[in-house]
C-alpha positions as CSV (number, residue, x, y, z in Angstrom):
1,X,-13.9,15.8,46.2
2,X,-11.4,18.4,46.1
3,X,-9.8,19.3,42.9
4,X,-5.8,20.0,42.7
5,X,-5.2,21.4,39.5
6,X,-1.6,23.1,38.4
7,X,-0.9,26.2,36.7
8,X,2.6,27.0,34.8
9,X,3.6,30.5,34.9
10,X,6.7,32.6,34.0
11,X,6.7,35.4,36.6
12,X,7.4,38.3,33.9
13,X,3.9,37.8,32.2
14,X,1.7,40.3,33.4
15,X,-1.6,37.9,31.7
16,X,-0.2,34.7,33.5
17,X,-0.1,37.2,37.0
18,X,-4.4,38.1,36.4
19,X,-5.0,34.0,35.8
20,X,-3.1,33.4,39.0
21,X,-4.4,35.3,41.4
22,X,-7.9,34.2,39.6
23,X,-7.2,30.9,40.3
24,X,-6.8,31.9,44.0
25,X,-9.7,33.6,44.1
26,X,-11.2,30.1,42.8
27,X,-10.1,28.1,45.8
28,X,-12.2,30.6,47.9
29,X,-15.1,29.4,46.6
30,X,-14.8,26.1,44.8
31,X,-13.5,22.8,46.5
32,X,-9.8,23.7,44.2
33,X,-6.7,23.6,45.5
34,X,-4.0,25.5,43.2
35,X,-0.1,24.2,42.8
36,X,1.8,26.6,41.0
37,X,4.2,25.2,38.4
38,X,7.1,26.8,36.0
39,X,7.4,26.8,32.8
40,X,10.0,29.7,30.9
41,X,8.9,32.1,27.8
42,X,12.7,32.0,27.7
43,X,12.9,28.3,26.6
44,X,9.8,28.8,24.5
45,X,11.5,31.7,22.0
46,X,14.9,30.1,22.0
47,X,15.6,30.4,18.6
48,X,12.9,32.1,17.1
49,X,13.3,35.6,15.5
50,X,12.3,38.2,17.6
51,X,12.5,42.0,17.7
52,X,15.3,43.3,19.5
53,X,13.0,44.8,22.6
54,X,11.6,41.5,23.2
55,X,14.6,39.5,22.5
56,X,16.2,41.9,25.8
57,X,13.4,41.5,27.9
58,X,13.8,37.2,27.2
59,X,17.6,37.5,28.4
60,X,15.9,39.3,31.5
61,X,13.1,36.8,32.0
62,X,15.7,33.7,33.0
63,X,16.9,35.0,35.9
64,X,13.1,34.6,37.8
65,X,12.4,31.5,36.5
66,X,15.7,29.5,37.2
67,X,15.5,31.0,40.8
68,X,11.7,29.6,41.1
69,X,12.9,26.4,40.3
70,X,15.4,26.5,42.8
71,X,12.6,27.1,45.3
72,X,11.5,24.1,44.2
73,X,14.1,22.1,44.5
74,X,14.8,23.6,47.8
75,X,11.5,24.0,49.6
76,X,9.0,22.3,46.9
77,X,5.7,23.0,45.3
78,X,4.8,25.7,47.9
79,X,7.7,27.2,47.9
80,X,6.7,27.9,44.8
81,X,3.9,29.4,45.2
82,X,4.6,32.0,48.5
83,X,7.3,33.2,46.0
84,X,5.2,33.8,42.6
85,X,2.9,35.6,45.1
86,X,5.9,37.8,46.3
87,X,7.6,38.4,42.9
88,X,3.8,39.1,41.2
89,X,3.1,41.3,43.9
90,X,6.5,43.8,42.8
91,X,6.8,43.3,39.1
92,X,3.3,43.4,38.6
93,X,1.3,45.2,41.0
94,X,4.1,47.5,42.2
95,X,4.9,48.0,38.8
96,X,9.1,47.3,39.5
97,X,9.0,44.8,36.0
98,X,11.6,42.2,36.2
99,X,15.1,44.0,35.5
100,X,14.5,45.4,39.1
101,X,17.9,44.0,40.8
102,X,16.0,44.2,44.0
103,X,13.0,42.3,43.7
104,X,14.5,38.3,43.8
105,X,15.9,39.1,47.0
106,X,12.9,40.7,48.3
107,X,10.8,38.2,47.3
108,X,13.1,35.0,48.6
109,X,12.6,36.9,52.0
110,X,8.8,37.8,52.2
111,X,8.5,34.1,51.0
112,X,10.6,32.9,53.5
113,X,13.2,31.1,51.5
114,X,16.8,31.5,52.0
115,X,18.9,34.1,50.0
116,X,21.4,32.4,48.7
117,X,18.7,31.3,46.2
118,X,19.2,34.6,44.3
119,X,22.7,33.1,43.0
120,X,20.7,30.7,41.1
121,X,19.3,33.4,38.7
122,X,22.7,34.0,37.0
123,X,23.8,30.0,37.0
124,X,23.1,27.1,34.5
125,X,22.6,24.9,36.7
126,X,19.2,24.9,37.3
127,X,18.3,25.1,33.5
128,X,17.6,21.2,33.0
129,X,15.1,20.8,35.5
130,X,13.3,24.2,34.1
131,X,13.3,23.0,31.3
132,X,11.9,19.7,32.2
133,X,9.0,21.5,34.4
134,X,8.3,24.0,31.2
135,X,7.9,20.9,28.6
136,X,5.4,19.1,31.4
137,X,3.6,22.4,30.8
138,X,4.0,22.4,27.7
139,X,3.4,18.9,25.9
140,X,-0.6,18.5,26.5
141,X,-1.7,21.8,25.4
142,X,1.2,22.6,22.2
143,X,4.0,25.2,21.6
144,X,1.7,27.8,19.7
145,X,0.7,29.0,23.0
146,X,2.5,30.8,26.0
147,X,1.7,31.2,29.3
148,X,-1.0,30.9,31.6
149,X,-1.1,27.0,31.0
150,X,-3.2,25.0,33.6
151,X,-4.1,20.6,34.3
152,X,-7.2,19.8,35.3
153,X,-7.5,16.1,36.7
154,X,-10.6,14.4,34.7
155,X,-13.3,13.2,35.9
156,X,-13.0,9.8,36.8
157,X,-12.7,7.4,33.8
158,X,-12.3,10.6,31.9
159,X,-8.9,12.0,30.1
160,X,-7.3,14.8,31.9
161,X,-7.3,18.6,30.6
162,X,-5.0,21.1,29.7
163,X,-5.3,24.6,28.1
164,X,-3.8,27.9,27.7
165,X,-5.8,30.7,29.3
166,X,-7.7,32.0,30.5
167,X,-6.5,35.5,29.4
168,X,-8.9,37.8,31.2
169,X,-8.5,41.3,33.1
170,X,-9.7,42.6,35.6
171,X,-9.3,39.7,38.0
172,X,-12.8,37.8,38.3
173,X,-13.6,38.1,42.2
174,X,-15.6,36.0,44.8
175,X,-18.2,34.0,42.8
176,X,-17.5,35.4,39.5
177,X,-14.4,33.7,39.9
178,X,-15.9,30.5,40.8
179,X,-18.4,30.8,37.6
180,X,-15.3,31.6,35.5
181,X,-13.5,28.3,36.6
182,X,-17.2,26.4,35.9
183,X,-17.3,27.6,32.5
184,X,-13.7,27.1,31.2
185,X,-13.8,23.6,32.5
186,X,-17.2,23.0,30.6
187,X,-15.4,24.7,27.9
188,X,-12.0,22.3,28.0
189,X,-13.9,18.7,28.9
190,X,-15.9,19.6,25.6
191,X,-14.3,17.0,23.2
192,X,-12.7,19.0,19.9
193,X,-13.0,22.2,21.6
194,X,-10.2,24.3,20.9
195,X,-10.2,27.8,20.4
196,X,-12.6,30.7,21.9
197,X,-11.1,34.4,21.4
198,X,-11.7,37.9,20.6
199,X,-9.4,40.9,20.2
200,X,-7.5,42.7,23.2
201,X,-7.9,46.0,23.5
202,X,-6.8,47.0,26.9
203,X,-3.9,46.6,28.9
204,X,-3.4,44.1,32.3
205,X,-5.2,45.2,35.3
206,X,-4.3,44.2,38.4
207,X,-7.4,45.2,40.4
């Protein structure tokens, strides 16, 4: 039986991008099927007190996210996901990073969505429903945490799972990829499991 499981991602974290194109790498060789969801590092540091670098690259991060929520509203859960591929593909692996004026309307076109979607990144009006997807996210796993967040239907008779991570470079290919997925799900269906970690010390690879 085929498992659809949902990952929430803001398109300016390089960690979320790895998990993502894990997780496709997962559906080549595990019966999963990927829908990519939103949620907003923007909404999640509202408020809090930041340093000033980070508190400019938040004002910069709304503009992707409210325009991948207009995909969704335009085009759905698909949608979606042809466009995280696009704008990953130039912030991330292209290096471009997310105050590139030129990549939202690059990306609406490789994706094949329409470009007046771009408008949406500079408009309110979008930011209800983001922030409705981001707390769906958000609500099972806890606000101590960021983003990669993925759901994972439970077994039958069994509670479903959610959990931030995994945050892992490089990107785990073919069946280390598939042997990945099989341990973090032993991993989250463990009941009072909650924390596995160990220091980072290198940067995102996108190989």
């Amino acid at each position: 039986m085929t498992t659809h499981a949902q990952m929430w991602f803001d398109p300016s974290c390089p960690w979320a991008w790895i998990t993502s194109r894990w997780l496709t790498e997962v559906e080549q060789v595990r019966d999963v099927r990927i829908t990519f969801r939103v949620m907003s590092l923007a909404v999640l540091n509202e408020g809090r007190d930041l340093p000033e670098q980070y508190l400019e690259r938040m004002k910069q991060a709304w503009g992707p996210v409210r325009v991948c929520i207009a995909a969704e509203h335009a085009a759905g859960h698909d949608a979606v996901g042809r466009l995280y591929t696009e704008l990953g593909n130039r912030i991330h692996n292209d290096g471009r990073g997310i105050g590139d004026a030129g990549v939202i309307p690059e990306a609406l076109a490789a994706a094949g969505l329409p470009a007046e979607l771009a408008a949406a990144a500079d408009s309110t009006d979008y930011d209800e429903a983001l922030k409705a997807s981001h707390l769906e996210g958000m609500n099972p796993v806890g606000f101590d945490v960021g983003t990669p967040i993925v759901h994972v239907p439970g077994a039958a008779g069994e509670a479903p799972m959610a959990f931030f991570g995994p945050v892992i470079t490089p990107i785990p290919r073919g069946e280390a990829a598939g042997r990945l997925w099989d341990g973090v799900l032993l991993c989250a269906g463990t009941p009072g499991f909650y924390e596995l970690k160990r220091g980072r010390d290198v940067r995102p690879s996108f190989e």
